[in-house]
N, C-alpha and C positions, 0 to 999 in steps of 0.2 A: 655489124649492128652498131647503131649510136644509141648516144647516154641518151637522149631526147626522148627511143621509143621504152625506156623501162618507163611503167608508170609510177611516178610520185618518188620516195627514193633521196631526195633532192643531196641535203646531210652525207648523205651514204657515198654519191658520187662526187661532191666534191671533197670528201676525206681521200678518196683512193687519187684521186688527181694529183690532190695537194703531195701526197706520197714521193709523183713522181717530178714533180715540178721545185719541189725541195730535196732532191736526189737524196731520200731515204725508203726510198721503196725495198720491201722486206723479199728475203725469196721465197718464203710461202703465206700466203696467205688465208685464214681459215672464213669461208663467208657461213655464220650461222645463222638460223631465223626461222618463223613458221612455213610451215608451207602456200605457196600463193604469194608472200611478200616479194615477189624477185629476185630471189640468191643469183640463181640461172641466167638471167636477164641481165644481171647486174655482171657479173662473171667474164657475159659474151662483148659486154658492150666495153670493159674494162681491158679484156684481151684485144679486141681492136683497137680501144683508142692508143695502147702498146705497140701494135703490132703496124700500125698508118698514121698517127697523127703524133704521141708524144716522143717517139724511139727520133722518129728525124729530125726534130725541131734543134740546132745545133746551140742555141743560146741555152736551151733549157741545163740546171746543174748533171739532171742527170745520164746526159749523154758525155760530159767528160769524167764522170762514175762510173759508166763501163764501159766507157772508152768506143764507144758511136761516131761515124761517122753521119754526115748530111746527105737525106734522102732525095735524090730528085723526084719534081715534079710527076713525070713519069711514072715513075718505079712507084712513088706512093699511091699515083693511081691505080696502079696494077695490083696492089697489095690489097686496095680495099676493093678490085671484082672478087678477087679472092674469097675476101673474108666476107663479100655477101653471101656467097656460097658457102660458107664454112671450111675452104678449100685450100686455105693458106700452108703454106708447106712448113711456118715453124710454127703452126697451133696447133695443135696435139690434142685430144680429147680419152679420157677413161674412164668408163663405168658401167657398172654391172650387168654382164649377158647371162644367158642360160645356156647349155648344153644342146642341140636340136637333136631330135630322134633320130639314131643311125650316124652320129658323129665320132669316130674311132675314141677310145677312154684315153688313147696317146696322144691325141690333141689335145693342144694346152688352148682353151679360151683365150680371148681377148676381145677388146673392144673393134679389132680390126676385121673383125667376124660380121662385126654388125655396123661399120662404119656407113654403110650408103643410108639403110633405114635411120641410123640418128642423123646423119644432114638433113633427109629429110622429112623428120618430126621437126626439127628445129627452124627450118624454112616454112614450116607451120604455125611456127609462133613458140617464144622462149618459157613459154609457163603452161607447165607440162608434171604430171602424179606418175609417181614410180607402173601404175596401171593402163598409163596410155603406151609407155615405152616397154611394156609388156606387150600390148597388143600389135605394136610395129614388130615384135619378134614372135609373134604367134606360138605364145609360152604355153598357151592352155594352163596348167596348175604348175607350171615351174617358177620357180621364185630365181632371182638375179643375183646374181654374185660377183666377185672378180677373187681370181684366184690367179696363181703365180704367173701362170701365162699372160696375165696382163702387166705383172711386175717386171719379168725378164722384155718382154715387147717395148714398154717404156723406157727401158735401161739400153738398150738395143739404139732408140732415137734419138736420144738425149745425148747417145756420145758422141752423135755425127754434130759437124758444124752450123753454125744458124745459117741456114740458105738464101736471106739475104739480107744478112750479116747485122742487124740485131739483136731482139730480145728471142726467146724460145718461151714458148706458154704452154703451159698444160693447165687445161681446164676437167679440176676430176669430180666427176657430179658423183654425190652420196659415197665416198672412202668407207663410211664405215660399212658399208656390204663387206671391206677385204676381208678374206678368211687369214690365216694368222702367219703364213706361210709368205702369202703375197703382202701384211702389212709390214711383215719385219724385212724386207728387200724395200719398201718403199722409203722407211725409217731410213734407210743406210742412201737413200738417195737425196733423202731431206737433211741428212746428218755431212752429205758434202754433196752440194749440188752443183751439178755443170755450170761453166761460165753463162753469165747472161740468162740464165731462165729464170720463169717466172711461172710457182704453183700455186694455182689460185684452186682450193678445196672447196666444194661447195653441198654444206652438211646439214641435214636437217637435225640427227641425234648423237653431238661431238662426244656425251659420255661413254659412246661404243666405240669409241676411237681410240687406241693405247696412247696412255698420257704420254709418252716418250716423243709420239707424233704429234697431240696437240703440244708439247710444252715446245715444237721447232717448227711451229705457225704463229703468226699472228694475228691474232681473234679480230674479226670484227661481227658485233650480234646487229643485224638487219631487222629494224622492227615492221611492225607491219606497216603495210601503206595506207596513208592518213584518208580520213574517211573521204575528204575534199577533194585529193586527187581522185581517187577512183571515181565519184561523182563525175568531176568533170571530163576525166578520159570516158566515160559511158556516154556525156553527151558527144563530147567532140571525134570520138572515133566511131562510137557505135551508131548514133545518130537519136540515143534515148531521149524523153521527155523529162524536164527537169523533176519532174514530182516523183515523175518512176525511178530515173536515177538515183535522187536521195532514200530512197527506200532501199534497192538493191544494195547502193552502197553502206549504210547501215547495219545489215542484213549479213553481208560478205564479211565484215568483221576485219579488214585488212588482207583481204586476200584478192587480189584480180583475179583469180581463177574461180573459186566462189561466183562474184561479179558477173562472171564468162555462164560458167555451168544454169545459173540463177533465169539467164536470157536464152537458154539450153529448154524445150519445152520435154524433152527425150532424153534427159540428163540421167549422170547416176545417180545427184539428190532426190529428183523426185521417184526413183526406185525405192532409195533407200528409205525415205518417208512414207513410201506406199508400205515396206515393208513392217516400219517401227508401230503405224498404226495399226495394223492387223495383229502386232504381237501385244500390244497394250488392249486391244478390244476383247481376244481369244483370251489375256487374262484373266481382264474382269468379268469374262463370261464363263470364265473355268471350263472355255473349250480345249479338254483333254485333245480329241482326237484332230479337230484342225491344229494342234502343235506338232503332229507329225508331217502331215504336207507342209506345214511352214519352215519347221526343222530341215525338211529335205530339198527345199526352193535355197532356201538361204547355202546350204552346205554343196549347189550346183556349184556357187560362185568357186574362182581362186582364192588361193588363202589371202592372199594380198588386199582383192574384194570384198572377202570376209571380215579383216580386222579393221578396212577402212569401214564396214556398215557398223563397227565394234566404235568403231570411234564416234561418228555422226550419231549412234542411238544415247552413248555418253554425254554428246553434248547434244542433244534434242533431251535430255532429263535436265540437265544444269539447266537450261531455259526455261523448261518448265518450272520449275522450281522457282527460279526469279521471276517469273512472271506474275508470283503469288505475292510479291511486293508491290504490286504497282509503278511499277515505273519502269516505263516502257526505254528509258534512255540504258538500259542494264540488260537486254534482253535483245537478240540477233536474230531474228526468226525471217521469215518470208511472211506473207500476207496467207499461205494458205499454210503454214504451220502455225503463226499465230492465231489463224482461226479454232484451228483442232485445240491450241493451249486455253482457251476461256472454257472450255468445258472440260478438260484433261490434266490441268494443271495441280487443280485442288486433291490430285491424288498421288503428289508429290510433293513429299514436307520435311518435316524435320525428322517425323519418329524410321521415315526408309531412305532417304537422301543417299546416307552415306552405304548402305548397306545393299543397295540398289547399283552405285556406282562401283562398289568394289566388286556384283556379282559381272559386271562388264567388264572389268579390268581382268579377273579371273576367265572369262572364257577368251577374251584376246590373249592372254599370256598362254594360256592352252592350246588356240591355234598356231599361236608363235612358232609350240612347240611338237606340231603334229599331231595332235589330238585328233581323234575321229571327231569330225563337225559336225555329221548326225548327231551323235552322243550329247556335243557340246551342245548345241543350240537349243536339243531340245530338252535337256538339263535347264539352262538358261528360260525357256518358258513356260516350265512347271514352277520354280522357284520364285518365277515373277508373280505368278499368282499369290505367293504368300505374302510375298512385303507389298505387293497392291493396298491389301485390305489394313496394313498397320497406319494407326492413327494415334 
């Protein structure tokens, strides 16, 4: 992958360049950021250019920093069928699988379990929701983890030699899933790391991360992507109309996957919209009994699906909410939520705002934590009736 196909980014990729082009490039690095801004993308395209372009360049500083040899022609072309494939033998990738039904409890997970399905979600495209790499592993309601057996597998790779001879990359999407067994082997890996590698972590929530592992990375926060790029990669790659474009990208709020989902007519937003409107209408109509088939719709989902509709119904109120300002430059909506917000808005103000967002904050923390989601949900919109009607 090259720096060309992340979109927008610009800042971001020549920071991590300059790194290695002034031979101070760190041995771990932390990419933080929303989700949709390109961590992922940014990660794939950084480990290649390591991996095929900056490792052989023999002038660059930091090939007499660890002591690099010059790559031929050849050989760097064979590095990069490789890594179009994701197939390169010193990139290493780790992150969160699930147990499959009928998998002995003395097998230790690892990412090596599920390596074919992530090459190929990722030859799908590098901007990707913990829910689609769910559905590559046909989790049904198991939520993703990495546990020791990913910690001892990585330790296992790392101490063979670069295989051709080289940088070594690990590319570890979302560290903070590790349970606490697998993070303190990783700590002790980052606390002395093989010659020539390079961990590039890519996080979306670093404060679940033990500080001992972020204070032995080097942070960098990936903001989102500028409303102008994603505009113009919707014209130019996806072939949109410049009017529809600047909406969409508006709308997405810095996220290309937003952007994506938005041109999605069978997406999960518009589920999740279809769903938020039904529980806003069944409030104000104090329909008791459709909260139980709605309660039982929403709690089919995975919890993962669950907290992501926990998330979108919290920022589908923040919207509303600002849309009672007037000004439409504060406000991220789609054309068919902004429509539902001229008539829906005025029933989110100041006297339930806050009390409204913490009742959403409290039932995601709930499913977080196992909570029966019947329970939850339909807790969640008997409650909503009340602060509806405060004014």
């Amino acid at each position: 992958m090259k720096f060309d196909e992340v979109i927008g980014q610009q800042e971001a990729k020549e920071r991590l360049v300059q790194m290695v082009t002034e031979g101070r490039l760190p041995h771990a690095l932390l990419l933080c950021g929303p989700q949709g801004c390109g961590k992922m993308a940014l990660a794939l395209a950084f480990a290649s250019y390591l991996l095929s372009e900056a490792a052989p360049q023999p002038q660059a500083e930091a090939d007499s920093f660890f002591g690099m040899e010059p790559v031929s022609p050849v050989r760097n072309s064979n590095a990069e069928a490789m890594l179009a494939k994701f197939e390169h033998p010193d990139l290493h990738f780790s992150f969160p699988v699930i147990r499959p039904s009928g998998t002995s409890a003395e097998h230790k997970m690892s990412s090596d379990d599920f390596i074919q399905q992530w090459r190929q979600m990722l030859q799908e495209g590098p901007y990707f929701t913990m829910d689609r790499w769910l559905d590559f592993m046909d989790a049904a309601n198991q939520q993703a983890v990495m546990g020791v057996g990913e910690s001892d597998e990585l330790l296992r790779k790392l101490s063979l030699k670069s295989s051709q001879g080289g940088y070594k990359v690990v590319v570890m999407w979302l560290p903070e899933r590790m349970n606490q067994e697998c993070a303190n082997k990783i700590l002790k890996l980052l606390e002395e790391p093989p010659t020539q590698t390079v961990f590039l972590l890519v996080c979306e929530e670093p404060e679940l991360l033990l500080e001992t592992i972020r204070s032995r990375t080097q942070r960098i926060d990936i903001r989102r992507i500028r409303i102008e790029d994603i505009e113009q990669a919707l014209i130019s790659r996806r072939g949109i109309e410049p009017d529809d474009a600047r909406r969409i990208a508006h709308s997405a709020n810095g996220s290309w996957q937003k952007a994506l989902e938005t041109l999605d007519t069978d997406n999960e937003n518009q589920q999740f919209f279809e769903l938020f409107v039904q529980l806003m209408r069944m409030a104000y109509k104090r329909d008791v009994k459709g909260f139980k088939l709605w309660s039982e719709q929403v709690a089919a989902f995975g919890r993962e699906r669950q907290k992501r509709f926990l998330t979108y119904s919290s920022r589908m109120v923040r919207e509303n909410f600002m849309y009672n300002f007037g000004k439409p430059e504060l406000c991220y909506m789609s054309r068919e939520e902004e429509d539902f917000a001229k008539n829906f808005a005025r029933f989110i103000n100041e006297a339930n705002i806050v009390e409204i967002s913490e009742l959403l904050a409290r039932a995601q923390r709930d499913i977080g934590q196992n909570a029966n989601a019947k329970v939850v949900f339909y807790d969640l919109a008997l409650q909503m009736i009340v602060l509806l009607i405060k004014k």
